[in-house]
C-alpha positions as CSV (number, residue, x, y, z in Angstrom):
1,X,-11.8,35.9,87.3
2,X,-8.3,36.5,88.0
3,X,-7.1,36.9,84.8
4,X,-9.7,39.9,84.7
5,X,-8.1,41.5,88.1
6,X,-4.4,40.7,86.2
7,X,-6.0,43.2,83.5
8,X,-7.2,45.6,85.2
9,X,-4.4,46.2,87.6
10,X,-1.6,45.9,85.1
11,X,-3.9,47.6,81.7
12,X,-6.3,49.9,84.1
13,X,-4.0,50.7,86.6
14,X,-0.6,50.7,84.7
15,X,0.8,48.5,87.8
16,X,3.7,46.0,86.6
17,X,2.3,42.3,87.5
18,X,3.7,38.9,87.2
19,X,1.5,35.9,86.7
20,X,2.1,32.1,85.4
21,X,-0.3,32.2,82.9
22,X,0.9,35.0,81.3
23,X,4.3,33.8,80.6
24,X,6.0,34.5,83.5
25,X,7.1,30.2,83.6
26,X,9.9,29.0,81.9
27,X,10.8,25.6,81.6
28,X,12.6,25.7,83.8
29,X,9.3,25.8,87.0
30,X,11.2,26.1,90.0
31,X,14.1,28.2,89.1
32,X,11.0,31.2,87.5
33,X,9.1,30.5,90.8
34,X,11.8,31.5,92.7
35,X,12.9,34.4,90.7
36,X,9.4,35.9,90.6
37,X,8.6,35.8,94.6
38,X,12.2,36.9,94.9
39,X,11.6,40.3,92.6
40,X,7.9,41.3,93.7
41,X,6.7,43.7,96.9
42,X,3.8,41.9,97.0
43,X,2.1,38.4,96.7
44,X,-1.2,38.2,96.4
45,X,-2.9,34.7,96.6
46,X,-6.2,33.8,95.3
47,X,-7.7,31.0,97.8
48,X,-9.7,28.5,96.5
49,X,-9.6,24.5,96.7
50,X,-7.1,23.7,94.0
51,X,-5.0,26.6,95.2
52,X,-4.6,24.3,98.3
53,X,-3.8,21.4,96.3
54,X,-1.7,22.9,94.4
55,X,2.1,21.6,95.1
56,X,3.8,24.8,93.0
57,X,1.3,26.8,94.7
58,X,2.5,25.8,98.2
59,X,6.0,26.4,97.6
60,X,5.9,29.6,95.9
61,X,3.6,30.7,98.5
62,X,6.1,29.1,101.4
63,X,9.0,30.0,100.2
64,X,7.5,34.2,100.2
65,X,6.5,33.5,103.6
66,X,10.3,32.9,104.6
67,X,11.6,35.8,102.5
68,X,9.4,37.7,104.8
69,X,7.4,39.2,101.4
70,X,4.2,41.3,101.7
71,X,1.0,39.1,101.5
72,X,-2.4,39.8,100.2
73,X,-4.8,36.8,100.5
74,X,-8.3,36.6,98.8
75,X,-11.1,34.5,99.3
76,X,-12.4,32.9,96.2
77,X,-14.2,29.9,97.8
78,X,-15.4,26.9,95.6
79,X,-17.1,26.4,92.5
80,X,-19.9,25.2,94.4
81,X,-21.3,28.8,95.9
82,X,-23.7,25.9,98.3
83,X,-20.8,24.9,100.3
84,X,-18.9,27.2,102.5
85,X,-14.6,26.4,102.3
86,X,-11.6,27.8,104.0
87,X,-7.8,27.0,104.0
88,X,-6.7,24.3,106.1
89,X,-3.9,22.4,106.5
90,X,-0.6,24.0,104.8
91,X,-2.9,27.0,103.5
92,X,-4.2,28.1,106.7
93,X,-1.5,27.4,108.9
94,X,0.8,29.7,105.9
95,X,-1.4,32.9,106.3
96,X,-2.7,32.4,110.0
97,X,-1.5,36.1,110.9
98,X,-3.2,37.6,107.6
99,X,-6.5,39.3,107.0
100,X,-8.1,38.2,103.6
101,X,-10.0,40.2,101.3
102,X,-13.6,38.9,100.5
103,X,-14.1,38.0,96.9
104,X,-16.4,35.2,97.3
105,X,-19.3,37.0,96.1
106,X,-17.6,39.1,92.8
107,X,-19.2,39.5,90.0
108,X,-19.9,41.9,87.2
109,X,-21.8,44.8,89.2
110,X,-19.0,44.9,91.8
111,X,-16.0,43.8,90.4
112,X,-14.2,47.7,90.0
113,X,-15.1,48.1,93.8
114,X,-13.7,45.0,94.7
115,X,-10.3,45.7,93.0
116,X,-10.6,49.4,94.1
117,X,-10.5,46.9,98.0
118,X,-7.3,45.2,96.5
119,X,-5.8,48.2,94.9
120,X,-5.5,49.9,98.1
121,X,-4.4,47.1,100.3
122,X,-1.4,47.0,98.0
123,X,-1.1,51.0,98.2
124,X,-0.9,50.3,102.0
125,X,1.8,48.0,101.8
126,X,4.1,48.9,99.1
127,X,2.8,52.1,97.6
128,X,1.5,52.9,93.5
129,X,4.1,51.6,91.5
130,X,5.9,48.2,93.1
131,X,5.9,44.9,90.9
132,X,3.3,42.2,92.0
133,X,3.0,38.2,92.1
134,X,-0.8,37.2,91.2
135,X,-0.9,33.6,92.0
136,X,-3.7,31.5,91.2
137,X,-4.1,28.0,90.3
138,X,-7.8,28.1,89.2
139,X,-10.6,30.7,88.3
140,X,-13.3,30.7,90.5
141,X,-16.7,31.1,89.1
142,X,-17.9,34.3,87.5
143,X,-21.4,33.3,87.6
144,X,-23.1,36.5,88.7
145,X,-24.5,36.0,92.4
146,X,-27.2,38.3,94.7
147,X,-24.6,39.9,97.5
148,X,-25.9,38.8,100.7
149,X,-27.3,41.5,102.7
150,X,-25.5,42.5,105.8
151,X,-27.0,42.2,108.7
152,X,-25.6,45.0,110.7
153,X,-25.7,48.4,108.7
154,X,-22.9,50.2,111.3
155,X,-20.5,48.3,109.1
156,X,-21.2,49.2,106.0
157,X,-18.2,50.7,104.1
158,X,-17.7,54.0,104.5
159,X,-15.5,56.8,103.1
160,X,-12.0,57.1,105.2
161,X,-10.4,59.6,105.6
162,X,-7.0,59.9,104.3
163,X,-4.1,59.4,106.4
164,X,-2.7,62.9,107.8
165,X,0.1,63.3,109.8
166,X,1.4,66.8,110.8
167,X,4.7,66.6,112.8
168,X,6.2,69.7,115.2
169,X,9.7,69.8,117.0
170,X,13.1,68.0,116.7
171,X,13.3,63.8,117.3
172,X,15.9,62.4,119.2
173,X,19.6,62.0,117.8
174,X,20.1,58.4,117.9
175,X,23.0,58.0,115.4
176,X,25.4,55.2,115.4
177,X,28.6,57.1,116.5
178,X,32.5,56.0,116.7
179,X,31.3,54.3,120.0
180,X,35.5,54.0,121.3
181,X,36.4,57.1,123.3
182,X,39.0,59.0,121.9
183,X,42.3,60.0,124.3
184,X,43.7,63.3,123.0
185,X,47.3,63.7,123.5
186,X,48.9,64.7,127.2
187,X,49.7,68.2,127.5
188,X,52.0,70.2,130.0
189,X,55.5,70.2,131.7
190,X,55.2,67.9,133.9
191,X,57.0,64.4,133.9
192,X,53.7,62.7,134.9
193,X,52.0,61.4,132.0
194,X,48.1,60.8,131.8
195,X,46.9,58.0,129.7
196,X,43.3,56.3,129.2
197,X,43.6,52.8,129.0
198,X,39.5,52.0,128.7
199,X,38.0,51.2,125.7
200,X,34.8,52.9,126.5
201,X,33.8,55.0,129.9
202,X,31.5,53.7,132.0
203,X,28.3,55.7,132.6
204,X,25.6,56.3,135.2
205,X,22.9,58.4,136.8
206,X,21.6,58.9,140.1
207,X,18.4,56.6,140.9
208,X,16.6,59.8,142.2
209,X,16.9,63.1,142.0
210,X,17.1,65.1,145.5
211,X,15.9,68.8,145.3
212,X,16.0,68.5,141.3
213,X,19.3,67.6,141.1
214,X,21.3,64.6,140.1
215,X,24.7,63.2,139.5
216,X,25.9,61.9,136.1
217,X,28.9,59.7,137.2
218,X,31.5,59.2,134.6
219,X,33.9,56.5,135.3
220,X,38.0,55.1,133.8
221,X,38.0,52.2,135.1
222,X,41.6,51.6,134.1
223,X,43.6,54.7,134.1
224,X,47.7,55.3,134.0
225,X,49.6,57.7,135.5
226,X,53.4,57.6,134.2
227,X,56.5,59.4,135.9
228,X,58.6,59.4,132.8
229,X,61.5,61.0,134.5
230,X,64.5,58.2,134.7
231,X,65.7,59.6,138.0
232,X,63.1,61.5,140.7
233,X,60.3,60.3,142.2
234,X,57.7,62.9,141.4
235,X,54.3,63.1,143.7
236,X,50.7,64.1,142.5
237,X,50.2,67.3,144.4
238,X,46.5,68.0,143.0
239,X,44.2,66.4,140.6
240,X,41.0,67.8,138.8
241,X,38.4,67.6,136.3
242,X,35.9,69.3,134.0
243,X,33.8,68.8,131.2
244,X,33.4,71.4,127.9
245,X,30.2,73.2,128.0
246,X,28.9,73.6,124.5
247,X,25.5,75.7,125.9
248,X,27.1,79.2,125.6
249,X,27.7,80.5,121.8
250,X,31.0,81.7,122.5
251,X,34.0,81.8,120.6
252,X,36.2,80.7,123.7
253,X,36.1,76.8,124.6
254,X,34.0,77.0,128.5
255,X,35.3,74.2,131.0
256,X,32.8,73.6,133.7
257,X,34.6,71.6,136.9
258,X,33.3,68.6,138.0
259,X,34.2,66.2,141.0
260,X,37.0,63.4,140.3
261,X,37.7,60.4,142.7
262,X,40.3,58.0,142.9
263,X,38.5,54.6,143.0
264,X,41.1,52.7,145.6
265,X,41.2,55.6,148.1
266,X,44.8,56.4,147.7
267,X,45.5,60.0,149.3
268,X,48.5,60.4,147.8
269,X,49.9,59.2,144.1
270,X,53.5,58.7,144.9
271,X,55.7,57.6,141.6
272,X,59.1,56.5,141.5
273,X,61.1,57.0,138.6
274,X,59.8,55.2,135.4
275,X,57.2,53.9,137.4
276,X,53.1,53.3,136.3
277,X,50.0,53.5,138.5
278,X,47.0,51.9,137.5
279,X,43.6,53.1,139.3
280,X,40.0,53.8,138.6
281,X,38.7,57.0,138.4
282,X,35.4,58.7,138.7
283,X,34.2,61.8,137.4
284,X,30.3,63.3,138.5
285,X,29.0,66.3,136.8
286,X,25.8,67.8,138.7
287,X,22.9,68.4,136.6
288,X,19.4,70.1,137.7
289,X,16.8,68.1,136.2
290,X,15.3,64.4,136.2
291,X,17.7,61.7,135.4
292,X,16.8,58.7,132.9
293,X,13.4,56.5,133.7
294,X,14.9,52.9,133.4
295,X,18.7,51.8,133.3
296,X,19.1,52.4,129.5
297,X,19.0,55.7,129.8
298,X,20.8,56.0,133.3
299,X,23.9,54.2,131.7
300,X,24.9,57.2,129.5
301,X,25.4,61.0,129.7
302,X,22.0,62.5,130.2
303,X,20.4,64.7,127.2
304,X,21.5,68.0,129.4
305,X,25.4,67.1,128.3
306,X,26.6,67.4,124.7
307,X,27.4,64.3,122.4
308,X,30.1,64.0,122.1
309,X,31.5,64.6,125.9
310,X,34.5,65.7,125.9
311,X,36.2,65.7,129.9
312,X,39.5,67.3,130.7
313,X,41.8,65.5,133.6
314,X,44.4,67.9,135.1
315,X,47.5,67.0,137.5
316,X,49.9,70.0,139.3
317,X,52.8,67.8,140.5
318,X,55.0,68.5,143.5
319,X,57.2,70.3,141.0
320,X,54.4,72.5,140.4
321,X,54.1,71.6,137.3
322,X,51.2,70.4,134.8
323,X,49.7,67.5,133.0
324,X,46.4,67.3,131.5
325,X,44.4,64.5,128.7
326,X,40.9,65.2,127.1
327,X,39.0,62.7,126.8
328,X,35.6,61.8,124.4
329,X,32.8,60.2,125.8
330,X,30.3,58.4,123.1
331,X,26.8,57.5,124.0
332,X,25.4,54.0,122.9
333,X,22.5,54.5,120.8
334,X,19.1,53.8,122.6
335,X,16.6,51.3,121.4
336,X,13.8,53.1,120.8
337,X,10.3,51.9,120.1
338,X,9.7,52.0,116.0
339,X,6.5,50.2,113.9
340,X,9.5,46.9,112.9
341,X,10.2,46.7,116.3
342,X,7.0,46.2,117.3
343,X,6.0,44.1,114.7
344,X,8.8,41.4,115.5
345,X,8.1,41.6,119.4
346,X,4.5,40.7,118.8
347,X,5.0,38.8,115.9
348,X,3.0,40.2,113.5
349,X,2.4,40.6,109.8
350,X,2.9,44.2,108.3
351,X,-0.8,43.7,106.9
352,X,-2.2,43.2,110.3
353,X,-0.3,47.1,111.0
354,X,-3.1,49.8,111.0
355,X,-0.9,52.8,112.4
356,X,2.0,53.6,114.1
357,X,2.1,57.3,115.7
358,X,5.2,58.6,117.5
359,X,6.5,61.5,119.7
360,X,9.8,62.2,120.8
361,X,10.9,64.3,124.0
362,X,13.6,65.4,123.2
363,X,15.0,66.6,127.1
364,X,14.6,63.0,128.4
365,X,15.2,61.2,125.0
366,X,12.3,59.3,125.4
367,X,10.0,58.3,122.2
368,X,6.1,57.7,123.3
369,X,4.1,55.7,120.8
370,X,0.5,54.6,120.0
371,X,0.1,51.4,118.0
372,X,-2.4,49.6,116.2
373,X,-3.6,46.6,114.4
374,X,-5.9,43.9,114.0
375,X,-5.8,40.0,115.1
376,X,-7.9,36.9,115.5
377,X,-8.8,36.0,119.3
378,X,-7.4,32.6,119.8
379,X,-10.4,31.0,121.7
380,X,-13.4,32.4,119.7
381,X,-11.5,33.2,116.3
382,X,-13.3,36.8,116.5
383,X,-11.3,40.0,115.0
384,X,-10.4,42.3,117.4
385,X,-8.4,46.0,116.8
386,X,-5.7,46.0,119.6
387,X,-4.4,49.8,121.1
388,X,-1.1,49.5,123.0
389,X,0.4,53.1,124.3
390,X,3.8,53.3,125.8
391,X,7.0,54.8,125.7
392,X,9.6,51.4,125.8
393,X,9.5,48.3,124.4
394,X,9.1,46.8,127.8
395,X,6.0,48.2,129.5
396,X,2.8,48.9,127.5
397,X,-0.9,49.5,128.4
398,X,-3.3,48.1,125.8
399,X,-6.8,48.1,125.3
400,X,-9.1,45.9,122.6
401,X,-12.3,47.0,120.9
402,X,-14.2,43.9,119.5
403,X,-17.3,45.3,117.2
404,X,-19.6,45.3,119.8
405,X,-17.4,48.3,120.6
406,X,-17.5,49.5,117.7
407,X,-21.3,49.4,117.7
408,X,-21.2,51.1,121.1
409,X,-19.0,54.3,120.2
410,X,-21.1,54.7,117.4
411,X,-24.7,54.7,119.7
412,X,-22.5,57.3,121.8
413,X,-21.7,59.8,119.2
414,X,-25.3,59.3,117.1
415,X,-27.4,60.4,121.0
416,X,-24.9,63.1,120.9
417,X,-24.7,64.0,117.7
418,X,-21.0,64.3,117.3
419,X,-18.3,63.4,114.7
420,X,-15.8,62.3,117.4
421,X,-15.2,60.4,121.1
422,X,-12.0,61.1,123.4
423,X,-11.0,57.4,124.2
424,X,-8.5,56.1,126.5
425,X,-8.7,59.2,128.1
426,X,-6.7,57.3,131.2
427,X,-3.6,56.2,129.7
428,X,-0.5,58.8,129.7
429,X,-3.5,61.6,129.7
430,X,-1.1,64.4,129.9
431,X,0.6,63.5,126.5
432,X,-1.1,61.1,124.0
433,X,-4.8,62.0,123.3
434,X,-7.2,59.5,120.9
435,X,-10.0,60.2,119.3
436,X,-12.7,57.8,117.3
437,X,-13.6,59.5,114.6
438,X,-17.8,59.3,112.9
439,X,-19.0,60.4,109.4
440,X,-22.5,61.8,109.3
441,X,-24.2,58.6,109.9
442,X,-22.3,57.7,113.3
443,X,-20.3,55.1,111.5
444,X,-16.7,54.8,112.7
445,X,-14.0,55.9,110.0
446,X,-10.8,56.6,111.5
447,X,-8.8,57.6,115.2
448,X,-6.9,60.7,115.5
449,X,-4.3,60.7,118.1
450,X,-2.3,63.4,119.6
451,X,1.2,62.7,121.6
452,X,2.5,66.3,122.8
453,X,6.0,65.9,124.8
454,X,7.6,69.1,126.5
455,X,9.7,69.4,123.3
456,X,7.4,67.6,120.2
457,X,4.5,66.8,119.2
458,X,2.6,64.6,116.5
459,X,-1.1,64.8,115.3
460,X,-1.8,61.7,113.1
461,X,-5.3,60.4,111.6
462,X,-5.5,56.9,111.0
463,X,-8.1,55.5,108.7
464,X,-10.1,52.5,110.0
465,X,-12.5,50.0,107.5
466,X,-14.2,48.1,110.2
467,X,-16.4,46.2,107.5
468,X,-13.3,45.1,106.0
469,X,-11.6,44.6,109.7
470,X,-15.1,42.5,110.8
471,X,-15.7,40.5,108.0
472,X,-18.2,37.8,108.1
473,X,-15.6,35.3,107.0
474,X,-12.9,35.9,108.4
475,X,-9.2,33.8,108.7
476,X,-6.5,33.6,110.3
């Protein structure tokens, strides 16, 4: 049987696939192993008894599992159709976080709707046209055999719809910039020289905001001021700061003041000739808004500032003359909430991923997210479809549909004869929307969500198989 799916995916489908016993070994076993995990997208593993024997079977299929390689599993089950078998042992524990495909029961009648099941879990995972590792140690039967008849018709497949995503407004600019400030040279008369000794400035914003406005607190925490004249002391008479305002579309460079403080309280800056002073200081630009939701965002300049920040430090000594140094300020790029991220805090498999839908606001540079996918419960070994909404990777609300929910939505929108249910209607109501999705005989298909954000928004449909998702053998 496999040597049939090897035909019709690489002759019927034109898809390039690698398999032993079609001269993909050398003599050399280990070393073509290796080479053939190492250059696929995907590995799909027929399971059977032998397979699990199998000591070249085990390590090719190991040693994908540590290069992190896409994989497919399907269930061919013993020779003998009386007895029911799963992996164990090395097997099991190798593909506990993956969802197998059911091909038990093949056979002539369904073979091409079987494949069409394989076909597009490996268009889920690495597209059309990727190379693929079939591995199999032994053909399972092709005895033709009666398909056993389901017992509950809501999970009969059904046609999904496509995935759909339509996408509106800008996403947050998170590149990886030249994160050391940059000191521009001193300007002016005076003898005084301003210098930046930090490696980076040191950023924060008010907890609260009071009346709708904020400070964003900029801070040197080891600044220089240097009387270069060999023979008079020389006295700071008055010392300012602004920041470049890049809002206005004007040819002229605008300089917005700001308030500046002098971290050790010194009232006057008195320098003898030749002399330094080290000191800290502190610039705060007000802002009218909302400042960030969680420290991450409160330790940089808030969204209302341009990126790069440039602020300007200006001295009149008791000469009455001038000194002044621009500096750059760099934001540190955020950690935003992306489908990998995910993946690696819950430790998942990409195959257990059903969707990933994302919205950025763009005013408070936060990204809110819906996220979906499929696992075993521990205690009862049932498959369940886990939601989680948030907008960090450090707070989430979740909920879990088990089929009996399933079964339930669908009751719902057959009494009210309706192709779709709001759900979750209580988490983050004002921006991310879901929606269950029914064909015409109330079965479920897919979830549309909608995130809208004062500056984005994101309408994505996300196919859903629960007959392949609720399987009646199911491992993990």
């Amino acid at each position: 049987m496999t040597t049939k799916i090897y035909d019709y995916l690489s002759k019927t489908q034109s898809i390039p696939v690698w398999m032993d016993t079609h001269g993909g070994m050398t003599e050399y076993l280990s070393s073509s192993m290796a080479e053939g995990v190492e250059n696929c997208c995907v590995l799909i593993c027929f399971l059977t008894p032998e397979y699990q024997e199998s000591m070249n079977c085990k390590k090719e299929l190991t040693y994908a599992s540590q290069l992190q390689k896409p994989i497919i599993p399907c269930l061919l089950g013993s020779n003998d159709k009386t007895k029911k078998w799963k992996p164990s042992q090395w097997l099991g524990l190798t593909i506990t976080d993956l969802l197998y495909l059911n091909f038990t029961k093949i056979n002539d009648e369904n073979f091409e709707a079987k494949c069409r099941d394989l076909l597009d879990k490996i268009n889920s995972v690495v597209g059309n046209s990727s190379s693929i590792t079939l591995e199999s140690e032994s053909k399972a039967n092709s005895k033709e055999e009666e398909e056993e008849q389901e017992s509950d018709e809501e999970f009969h497949s059904s046609t999904s719809p496509s995935l759909s995503i339509i996408r509106q407004g800008p996403e947050i600019k998170n590149e990886t910039l030249n994160l050391t400030s940059q000191t521009y040279s001193n300007e002016g008369d005076s003898f005084i020289h301003l210098r930046n000794q930090s490696s980076e400035i040191e950023c924060n914003q008010d907890l609260y905001s009071r009346n709708n406005q904020f400070f964003n607190s900029f801070t040197l925490s080891r600044f220089l001021f240097h009387n270069t004249n060999s023979q008079e002391s020389i006295a700071v008479l008055s010392l300012s700061a602004e920041y470049e305002d890049l809002s206005k579309d004007e040819e002229k460079t605008t300089w917005i003041p700001c308030q500046i403080k002098i971290n050790n309280n010194e009232q006057l800056i008195q320098l003898d000739p030749n002399k330094l002073f080290l000191c800290s200081l502190t610039l705060k630009i007000q802002l009218t808004g909302q400042p960030g939701v969680d420290n991450q965002h409160r330790f940089r300049a808030h969204p209302l500032l341009p990126q790069p920040l440039r602020l300007r430090i200006r001295i009149e000594d008791t000469q009455m003359k001038h000194s002044s140094l621009i500096i750059e300020q760099i934001n540190r790029p955020l950690i935003l909430p992306t489908q990998d991220k995910l993946i690696d805090k819950f430790h998942l498999s990409l195959l257990n991923v059903l969707g990933f839908v994302s919205a950025d606001d763009c005013s408070t540079d936060i990204r809110y997210f819906a996220f979906i996918y499929h696992f075993n419960d521990p205690d009862t070994d049932d498959p369940l479809i886990k939601f989680i909404f948030g907008c960090d990777l450090s707070c989430f609300h979740f909920s879990i549909w088990d089929k009996q929910k399933i079964k339930t939505l669908g009751k719902q929108a057959k009494k009210e004869n309706r192709t779709e249910l709001i759900v979750h209607e209580d988490i983050y109501s004002s921006i991310i929307s879901c929606f269950a999705l029914f064909d015409e005989r109330s079965q479920l298909h897919g979830i549309r969500i909608i995130i809208k954000t004062s500056t984005s928004q994101t309408v994505q449909i996300i196919p859903l198989r629960p007959d392949e998702i609720f399987e009646k053998y199911h491992i993990f």
